[in-house]
KESEPA-662228 format. One line per 3 residues: number of its first residue (from 1); for each residue x, y, z of C-alpha. Coordinates in nm, 2 decimals, padded with zeros to 4 digits. Each point is the difference from the previous one (the first is absolute). Last residue first. Example, Ala and Ser with C-alpha at 12.3 -4.5 7.8 and 13.67 -1.06 7.14 Angstrom:
! KESEPA-662228
2	01.37/-00.11/00.71  -00.14/-00.34/00.07;
//
This chain:
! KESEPA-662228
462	-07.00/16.63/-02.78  00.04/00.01/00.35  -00.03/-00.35/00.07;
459	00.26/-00.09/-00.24  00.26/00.18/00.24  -00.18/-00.14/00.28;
456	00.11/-00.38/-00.13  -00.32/-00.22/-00.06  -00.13/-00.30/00.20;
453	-00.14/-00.27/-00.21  -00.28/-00.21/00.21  00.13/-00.34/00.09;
450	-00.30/-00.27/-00.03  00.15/-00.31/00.17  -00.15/-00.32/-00.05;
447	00.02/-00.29/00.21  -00.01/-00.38/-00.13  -00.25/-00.31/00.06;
444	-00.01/-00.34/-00.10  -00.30/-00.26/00.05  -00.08/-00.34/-00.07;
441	-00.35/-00.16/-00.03  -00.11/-00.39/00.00  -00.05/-00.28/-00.22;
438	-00.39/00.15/-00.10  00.23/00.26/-00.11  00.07/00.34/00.10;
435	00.31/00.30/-00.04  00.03/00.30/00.19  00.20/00.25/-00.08;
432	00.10/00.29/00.29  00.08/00.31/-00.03  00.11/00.20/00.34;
429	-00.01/00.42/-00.02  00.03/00.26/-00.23  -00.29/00.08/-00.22;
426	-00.04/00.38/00.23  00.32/00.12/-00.06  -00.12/00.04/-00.41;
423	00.07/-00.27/-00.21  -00.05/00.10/-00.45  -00.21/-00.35/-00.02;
420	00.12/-00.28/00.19  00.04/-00.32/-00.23  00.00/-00.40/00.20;
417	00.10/-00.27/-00.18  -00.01/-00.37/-00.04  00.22/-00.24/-00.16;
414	-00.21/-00.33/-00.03  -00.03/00.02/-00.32  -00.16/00.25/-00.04;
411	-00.13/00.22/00.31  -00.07/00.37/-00.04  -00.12/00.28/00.23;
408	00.01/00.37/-00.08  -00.12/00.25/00.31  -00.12/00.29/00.02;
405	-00.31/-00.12/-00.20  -00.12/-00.15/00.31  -00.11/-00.32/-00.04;
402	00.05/-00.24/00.29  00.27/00.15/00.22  -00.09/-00.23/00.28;
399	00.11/00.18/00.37  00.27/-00.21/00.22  00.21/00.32/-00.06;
396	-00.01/00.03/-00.36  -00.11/-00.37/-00.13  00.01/-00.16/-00.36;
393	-00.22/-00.30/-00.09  00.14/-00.27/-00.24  -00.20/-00.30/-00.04;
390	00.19/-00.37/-00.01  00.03/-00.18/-00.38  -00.07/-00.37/00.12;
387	00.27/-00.09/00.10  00.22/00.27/00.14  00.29/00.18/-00.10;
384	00.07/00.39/00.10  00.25/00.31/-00.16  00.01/00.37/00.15;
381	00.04/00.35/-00.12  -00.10/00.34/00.11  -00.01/00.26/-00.17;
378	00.02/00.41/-00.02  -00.16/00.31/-00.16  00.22/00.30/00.06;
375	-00.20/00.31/00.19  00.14/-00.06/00.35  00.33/-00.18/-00.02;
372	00.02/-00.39/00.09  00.20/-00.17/00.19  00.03/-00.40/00.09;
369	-00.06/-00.31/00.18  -00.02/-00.32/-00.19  -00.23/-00.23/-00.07;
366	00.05/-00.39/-00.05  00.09/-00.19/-00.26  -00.08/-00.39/-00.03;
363	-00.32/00.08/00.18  -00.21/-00.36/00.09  -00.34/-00.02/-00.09;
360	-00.17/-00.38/00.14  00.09/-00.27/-00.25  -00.24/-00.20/-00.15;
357	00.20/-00.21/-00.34  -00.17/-00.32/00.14  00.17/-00.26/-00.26;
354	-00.33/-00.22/-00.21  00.10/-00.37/00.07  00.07/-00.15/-00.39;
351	-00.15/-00.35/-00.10  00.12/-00.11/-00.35  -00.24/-00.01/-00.28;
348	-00.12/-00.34/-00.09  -00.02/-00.05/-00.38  -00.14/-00.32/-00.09;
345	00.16/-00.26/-00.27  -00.14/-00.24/-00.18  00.26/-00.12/-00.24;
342	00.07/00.07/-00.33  00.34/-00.17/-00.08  00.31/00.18/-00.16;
339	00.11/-00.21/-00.32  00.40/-00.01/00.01  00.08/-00.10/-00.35;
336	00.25/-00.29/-00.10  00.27/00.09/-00.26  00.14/00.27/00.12;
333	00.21/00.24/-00.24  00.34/00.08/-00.04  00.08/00.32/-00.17;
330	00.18/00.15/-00.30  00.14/00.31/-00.10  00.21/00.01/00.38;
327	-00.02/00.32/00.17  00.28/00.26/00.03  00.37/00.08/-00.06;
324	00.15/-00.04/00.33  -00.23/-00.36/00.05  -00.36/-00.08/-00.02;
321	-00.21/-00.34/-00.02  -00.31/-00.01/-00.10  -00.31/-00.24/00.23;
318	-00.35/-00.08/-00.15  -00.31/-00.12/00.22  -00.36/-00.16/-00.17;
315	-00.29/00.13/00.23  -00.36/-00.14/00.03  -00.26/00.19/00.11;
312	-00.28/-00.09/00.27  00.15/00.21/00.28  00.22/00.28/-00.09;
309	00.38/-00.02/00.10  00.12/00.21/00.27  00.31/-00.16/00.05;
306	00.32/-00.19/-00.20  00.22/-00.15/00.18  00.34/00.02/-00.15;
303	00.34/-00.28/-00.02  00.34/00.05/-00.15  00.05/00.31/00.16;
300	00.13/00.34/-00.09  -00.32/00.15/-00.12  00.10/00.36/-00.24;
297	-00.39/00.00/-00.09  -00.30/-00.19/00.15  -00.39/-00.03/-00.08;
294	00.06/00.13/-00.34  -00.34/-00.04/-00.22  -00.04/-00.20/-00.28;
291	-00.34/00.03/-00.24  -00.15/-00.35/-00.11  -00.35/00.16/00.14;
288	-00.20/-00.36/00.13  00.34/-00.16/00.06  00.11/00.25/00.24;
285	00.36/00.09/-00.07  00.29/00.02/00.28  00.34/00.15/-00.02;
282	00.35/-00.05/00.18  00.29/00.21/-00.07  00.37/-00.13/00.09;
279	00.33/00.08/00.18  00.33/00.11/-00.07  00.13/-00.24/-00.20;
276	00.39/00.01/-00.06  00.05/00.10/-00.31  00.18/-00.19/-00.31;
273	-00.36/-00.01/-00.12  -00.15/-00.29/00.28  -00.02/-00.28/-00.26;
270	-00.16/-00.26/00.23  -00.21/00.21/00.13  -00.10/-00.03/00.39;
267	-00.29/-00.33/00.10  -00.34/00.11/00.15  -00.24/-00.06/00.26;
264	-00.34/00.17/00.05  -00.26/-00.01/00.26  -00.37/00.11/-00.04;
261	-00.22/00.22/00.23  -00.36/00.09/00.01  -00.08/-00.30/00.28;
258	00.27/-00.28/-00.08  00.20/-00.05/-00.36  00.31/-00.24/00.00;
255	00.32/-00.04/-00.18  -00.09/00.17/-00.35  00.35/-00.11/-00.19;
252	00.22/00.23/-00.24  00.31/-00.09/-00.16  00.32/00.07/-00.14;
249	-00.04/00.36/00.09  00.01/00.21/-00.40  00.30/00.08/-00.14;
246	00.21/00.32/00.14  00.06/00.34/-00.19  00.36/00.10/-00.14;
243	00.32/00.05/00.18  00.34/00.03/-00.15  00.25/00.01/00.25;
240	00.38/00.16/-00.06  00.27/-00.02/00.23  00.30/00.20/-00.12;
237	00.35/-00.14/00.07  00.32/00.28/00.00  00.35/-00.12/-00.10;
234	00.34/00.23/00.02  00.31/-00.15/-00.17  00.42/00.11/-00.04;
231	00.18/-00.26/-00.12  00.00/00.16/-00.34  -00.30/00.29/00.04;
228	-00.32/-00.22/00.07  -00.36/00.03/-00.02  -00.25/-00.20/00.14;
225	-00.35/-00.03/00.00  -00.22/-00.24/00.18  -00.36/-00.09/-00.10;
222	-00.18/-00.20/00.29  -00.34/-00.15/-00.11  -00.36/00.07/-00.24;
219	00.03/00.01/-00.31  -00.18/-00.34/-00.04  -00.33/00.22/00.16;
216	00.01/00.26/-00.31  00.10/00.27/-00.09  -00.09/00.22/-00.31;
213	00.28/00.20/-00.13  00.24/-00.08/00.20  00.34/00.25/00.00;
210	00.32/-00.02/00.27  00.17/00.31/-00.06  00.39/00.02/00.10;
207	00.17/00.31/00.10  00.31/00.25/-00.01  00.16/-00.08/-00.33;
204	-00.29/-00.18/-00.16  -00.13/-00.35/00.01  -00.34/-00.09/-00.17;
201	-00.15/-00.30/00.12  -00.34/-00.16/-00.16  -00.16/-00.27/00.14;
198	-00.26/-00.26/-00.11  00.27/-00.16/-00.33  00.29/00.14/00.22;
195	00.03/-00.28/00.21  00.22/00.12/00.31  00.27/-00.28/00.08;
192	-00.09/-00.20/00.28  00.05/00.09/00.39  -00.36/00.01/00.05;
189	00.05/00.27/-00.25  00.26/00.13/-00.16  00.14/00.36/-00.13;
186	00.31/00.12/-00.10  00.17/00.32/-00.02  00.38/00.07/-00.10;
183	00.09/00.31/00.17  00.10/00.32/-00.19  00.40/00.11/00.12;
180	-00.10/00.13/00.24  -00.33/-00.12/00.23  -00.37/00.16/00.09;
177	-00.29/-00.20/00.00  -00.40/00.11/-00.05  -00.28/-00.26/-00.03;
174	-00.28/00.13/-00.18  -00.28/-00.27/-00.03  -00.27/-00.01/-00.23;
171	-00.27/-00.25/00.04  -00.33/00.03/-00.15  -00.35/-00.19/00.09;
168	-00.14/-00.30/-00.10  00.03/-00.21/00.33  00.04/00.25/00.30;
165	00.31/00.15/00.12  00.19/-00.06/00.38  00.36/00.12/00.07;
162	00.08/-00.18/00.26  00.25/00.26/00.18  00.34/00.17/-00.05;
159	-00.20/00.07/-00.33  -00.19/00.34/00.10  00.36/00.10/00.19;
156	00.14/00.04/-00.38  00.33/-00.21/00.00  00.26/00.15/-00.05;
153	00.28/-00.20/-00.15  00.35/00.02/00.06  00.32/-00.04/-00.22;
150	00.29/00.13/00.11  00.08/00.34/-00.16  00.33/00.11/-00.10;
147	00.17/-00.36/-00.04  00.35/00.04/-00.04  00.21/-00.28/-00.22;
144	00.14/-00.34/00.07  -00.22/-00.21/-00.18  -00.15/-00.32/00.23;
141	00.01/-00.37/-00.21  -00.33/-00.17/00.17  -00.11/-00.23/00.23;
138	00.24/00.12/00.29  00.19/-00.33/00.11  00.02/-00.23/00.31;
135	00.31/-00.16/00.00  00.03/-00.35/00.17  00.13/-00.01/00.27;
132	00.41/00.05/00.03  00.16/-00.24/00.27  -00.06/-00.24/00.29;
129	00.12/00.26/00.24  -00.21/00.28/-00.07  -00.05/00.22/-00.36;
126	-00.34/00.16/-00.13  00.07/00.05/-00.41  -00.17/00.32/-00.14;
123	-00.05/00.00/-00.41  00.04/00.37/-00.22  -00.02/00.00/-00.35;
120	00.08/00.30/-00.14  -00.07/00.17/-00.33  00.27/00.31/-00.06;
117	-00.13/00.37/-00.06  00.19/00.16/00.29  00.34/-00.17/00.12;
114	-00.01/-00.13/00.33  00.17/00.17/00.31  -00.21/-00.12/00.26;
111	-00.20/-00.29/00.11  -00.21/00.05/00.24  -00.12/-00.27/00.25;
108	-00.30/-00.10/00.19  -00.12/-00.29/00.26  00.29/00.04/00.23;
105	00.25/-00.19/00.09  00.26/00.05/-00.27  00.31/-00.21/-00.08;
102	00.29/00.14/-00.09  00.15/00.10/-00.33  -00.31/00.13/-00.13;
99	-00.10/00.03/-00.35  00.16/-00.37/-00.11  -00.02/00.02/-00.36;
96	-00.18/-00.25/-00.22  00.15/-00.06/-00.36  -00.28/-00.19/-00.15;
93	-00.08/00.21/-00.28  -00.33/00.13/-00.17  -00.11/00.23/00.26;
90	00.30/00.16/00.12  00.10/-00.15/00.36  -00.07/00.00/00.39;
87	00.09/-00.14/00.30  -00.17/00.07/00.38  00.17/-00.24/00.27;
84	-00.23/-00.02/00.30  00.06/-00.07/00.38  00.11/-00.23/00.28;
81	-00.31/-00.19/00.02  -00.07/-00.31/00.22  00.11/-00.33/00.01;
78	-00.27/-00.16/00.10  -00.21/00.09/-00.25  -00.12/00.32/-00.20;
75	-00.29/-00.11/-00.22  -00.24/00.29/-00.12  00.35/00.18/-00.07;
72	-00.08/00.38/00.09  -00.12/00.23/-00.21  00.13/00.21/-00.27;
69	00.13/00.40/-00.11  00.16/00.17/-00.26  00.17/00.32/-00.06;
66	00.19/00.07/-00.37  00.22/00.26/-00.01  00.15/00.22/-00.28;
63	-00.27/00.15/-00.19  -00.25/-00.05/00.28  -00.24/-00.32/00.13;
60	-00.13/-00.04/00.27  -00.17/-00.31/00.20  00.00/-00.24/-00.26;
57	-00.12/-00.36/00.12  00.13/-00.35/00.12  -00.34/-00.13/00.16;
54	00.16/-00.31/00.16  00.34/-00.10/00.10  00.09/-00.36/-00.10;
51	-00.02/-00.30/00.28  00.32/-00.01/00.21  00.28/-00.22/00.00;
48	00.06/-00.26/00.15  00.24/-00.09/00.29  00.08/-00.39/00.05;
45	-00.23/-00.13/00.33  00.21/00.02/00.36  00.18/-00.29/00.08;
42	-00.16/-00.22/00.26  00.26/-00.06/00.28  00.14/-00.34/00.04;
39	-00.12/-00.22/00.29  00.07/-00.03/00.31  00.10/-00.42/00.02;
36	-00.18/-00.11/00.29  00.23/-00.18/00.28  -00.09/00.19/00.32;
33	-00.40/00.03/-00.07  00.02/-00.39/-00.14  00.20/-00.11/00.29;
30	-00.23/00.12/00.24  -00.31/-00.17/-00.19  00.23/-00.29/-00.05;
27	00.09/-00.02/00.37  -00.38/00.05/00.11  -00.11/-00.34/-00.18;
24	00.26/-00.24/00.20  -00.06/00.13/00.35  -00.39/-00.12/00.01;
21	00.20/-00.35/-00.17  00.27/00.01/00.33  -00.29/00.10/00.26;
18	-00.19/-00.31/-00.06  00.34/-00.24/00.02  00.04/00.16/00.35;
15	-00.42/00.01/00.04  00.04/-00.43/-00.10  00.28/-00.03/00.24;
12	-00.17/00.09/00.32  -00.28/-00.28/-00.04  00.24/-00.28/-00.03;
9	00.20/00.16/00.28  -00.30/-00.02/00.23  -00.08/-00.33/-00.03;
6	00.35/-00.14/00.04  00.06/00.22/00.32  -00.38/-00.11/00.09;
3	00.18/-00.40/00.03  -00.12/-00.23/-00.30  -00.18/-00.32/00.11;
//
C-alpha cells in the first residue's frame, strides 16, 4: 500500500510538468517582441509631375511686351510646386525661348523686350521635383503690337435682362461695342453658330444689330456675341423669349352639382405659349339661351364652384387659359351638364329682436357763461341726444320764455339755440334749456351778463 509521501509526490509532479508547458507558450511571445526583424522603411512614392496649367490667356499686350496670365495645375501632387517656366517662339518655328531665367510663383508674367509686329506663341510649363508638366498653351498665335482700345461691349441695360417679344412681331437690336483696331464680331446661339437664314447681323465699327423680321417661338434662347481684338475678347449673352397665347386646359370635368351650385375640375395646357400661365377664365351658358357668361376671370386654381345658378336650367361650363400675352383662342368644354333641380322650397324670413333705441335727453354741450353789450343781439348755443326726439323749452330765471318775439329759438338737429334781440340790462340773468322725453328730461343752465357801454367824458360832451 503506497505510503502518503508516495501519494503526494505523484500529485506534486504533474503542476511541475504543468507549469513547464504554461511556461513554454510565453517564451516565444517574448522572444518574438525581442527577436522581430524591424523592418525596412517604405520609400517615399517617385515624384511626378504636375497636371498642365489651365486658362493660359493674354493679359496685355504693347508693342514691346506681351503680359499673360494662367491657373493653377488642376493636379498638383505630392511633390508640390516650385514654380513656372514661361517659353515662347515665332509662330511657324519651334525654336522656344526660355522668357524667365528663374522660376516664377505667381500666376502672371510679362515678357519684355519683344520685337513689335512678330506672331508669338507663348506655352507655360509648371515645374516640381518629378519634372516639367506638360505645357499648357495660349490657343492662338498673339501679335506683338499696341492695342488702343480693348474690346468691350455695352450692353444696353434693357437687355441685361430677359428680353421678352411676342410671336409675329419685330426684333431689332442695337448692341453698341467699342475696340481698336475694329473687333471681329460673331454671334451664336445656344452656343451654336448663328443661322443666318432667320437672322440678320450687320456688324459696323462701333456696334452689331441683331434683325428678325417676324419672330417666332423657335427663336427663342441665349444669343451671345463676342468680339475679339487678337487675344484680346469681350462676350455678352442676351436672353430672348418669344411668347405667344396658351392652348386650350387639357380638359374639363363637371364634378358634382348640389342646391344652385356645380363643381368644376380641370387639367392646365399642354402647350402653355413659352409663358408661364398665369391663371384662367371660367364661363357658364344656359342651354335654353346658348349665350356664355364669365362667372370667373384671372382664377389661379385648378378647381371652381360655381354659385347662384337658376333652378330648373341646365348649364354646360367652359374654362381658357391665359398667360403674359392673354387668353387662350380655344377653350375646353364640359361634357356633362349640371341640370339645377326645382325643388319646393319656402322662404322663412329670419327672426330679428327689434333694438330699444329710448334714451332719456342727455346734453353733449353744455352752456356757457358769458357777456353781452346792451343793444347787440346775442346767442346762446347748446347740443342734446335723446331717443325719441326730446322738447326744447328755454328758461330765464326758472320763468318759460315761451313765445316772446324777443327772443329766437331754434333746434335742428339736436343743436339748439337761444337769440336775444338787441339786450338791454334788464335780459340779463340765468338761461336755462330744458330738454323732455317720455325717457326723462335734462337740463343746463348759463348766466348772462348785459354790460351797458360806458362812454369817455370827452365823448360825452359832444
Amino acid at each position: 500500500m503506497p505510503s502518503e509521501a508516495d501519494k503526494e509526490t505523484p500529485e506534486a509532479a504533474p503542476p511541475a510538468r504543468g507549469e513547464a508547458p504554461a511556461a513554454a507558450p510565453a517564451a516565444p511571445a517574448e522572444a518574438a517582441v525581442v527577436e522581430e526583424v524591424p523592418k525596412a522603411p517604405t520609400p517615399p512614392p517617385p515624384a511626378v509631375p504636375t497636371s498642365a496649367p489651365l486658362d493660359v490667356s493674354v493679359d496685355d499686350v504693347n508693342g514691346s511686351s506681351l503680359t499673360i496670365k494662367w491657373k493653377t495645375p488642376e493636379t498638383v501632387g505630392d511633390s508640390g510646386l516650385d514654380g513656372y517656366t514661361i517659353e515662347y517662339c515665332k509662330d511657324g518655328t519651334t525654336d522656344w525661348v526660355v522668357a524667365n531665367e528663374q522660376v516664377t510663383a505667381g500666376n502672371r508674367f510679362c515678357i519684355r523686350n519683344l520685337k513689335a509686329g512678330d506672331l508669338l506663341r507663348v506655352r507655360v510649363v509648371a515645374v516640381n521635383p518629378g519634372g516639367r508638366s506638360e505645357p499648357g498653351t495660349l490657343a492662338e498665335p498673339v501679335p506683338i503690337r499696341d492695342i488702343v482700345d480693348r474690346p468691350r461691349i455695352r450692353m444696353p441695360r434693357t437687355l441685361r435682362s430677359c428680353y421678352v417679344k411676342k410671336a409675329g412681331e419685330q426684333i431689332n437690336l442695337v448692341i453698341p461695342f467699342i475696340g481698336k483696331p475694329k473687333p471681329a464680331v460673331l454671334w451664336f446661339k445656344d452656343g451654336q453658330p448663328m443661322d443666318t437664314k432667320r437672322v440678320n447681323i450687320r456688324n459696323s465699327d462701333r456696334d452689331s444689330i441683331l434683325f428678325i423680321r417676324s419672330a417666332q417661338r423657335e427663336d427663342s434662347g441665349v444669343y451671345e456675341m463676342s468680339i475679339k481684338v487678337d487675344s484680346f475678347e469681350d462676350k455678352a449673352t442676351i436672353t430672348l423669349q418669344i411668347v405667344e397665347l396658351p392652348g386650350a386646359p387639357t380638359s374639363v370635368k363637371l364634378v358634382d352639382s348640389w342646391g344652385f351650385n356645380a363643381a368644376l375640375e380641370w387639367t392646365p395646357p399642354k402647350d402653355n405659349g413659352n409663358s408661364e400661365i398665369t391663371g384662367y377664365t371660367v364661363q357658364k351658358a344656359d342651354r335654353k339661351t346658348g349665350e356664355w357668361f364669365t362667372v370667373l376671370e384671372h382664377y389661379h386654381r385648378l378647381t371652381a364652384t360655381v354659385s347662384d345658378l337658376v333652378m330648373g336650367n341646365s348649364y354646360s361650363f367652359r374654362v381658357f387659359a391665359e398667360n403674359q400675352v392673354g387668353r387662350s383662342e380655344r377653350s375646353a368644354v364640359t361634357k356633362e351638364v349640371a341640370t339645377i333641380q326645382k325643388t319646393g322650397i319656402v322662404y322663412k324670413p329670419p327672426e330679428y329682436k327689434e333694438h330699444d333705441f329710448s334714451e332719456a335727453p342727455k346734453f353733449t354741450t353744455q352752456l356757457s357763461d358769458r357777456a353781452a353789450t346792451v343793444g347787440y343781439t346775442t346767442k346762446l348755443l347748446c347740443s342734446v341726444r335723446g331717443c325719441p326726439k326730446p322738447k326744447i323749452e328755454w328758461l330765464k330765471n326758472q320763468m318759460i320764455i315761451g313765445d316772446d318775439p324777443k327772443f329766437r329759438q331754434i333746434s335742428n338737429q339736436g343743436i339748439c339755440s337761444l337769440e336775444i334781440r338787441k339786450p338791454c340790462s334788464f335780459d340779463g340773468g340765468v338761461y336755462t334749456c330744458r330738454a323732455k322725453n317720455a325717457q326723462g328730461e335734462a337740463t343746463v343752465s348759463c348766466k348772462l351778463e348785459v354790460k351797458q357801454v360806458i362812454l369817455p367824458d370827452a365823448e360825452k360832451g359832444k
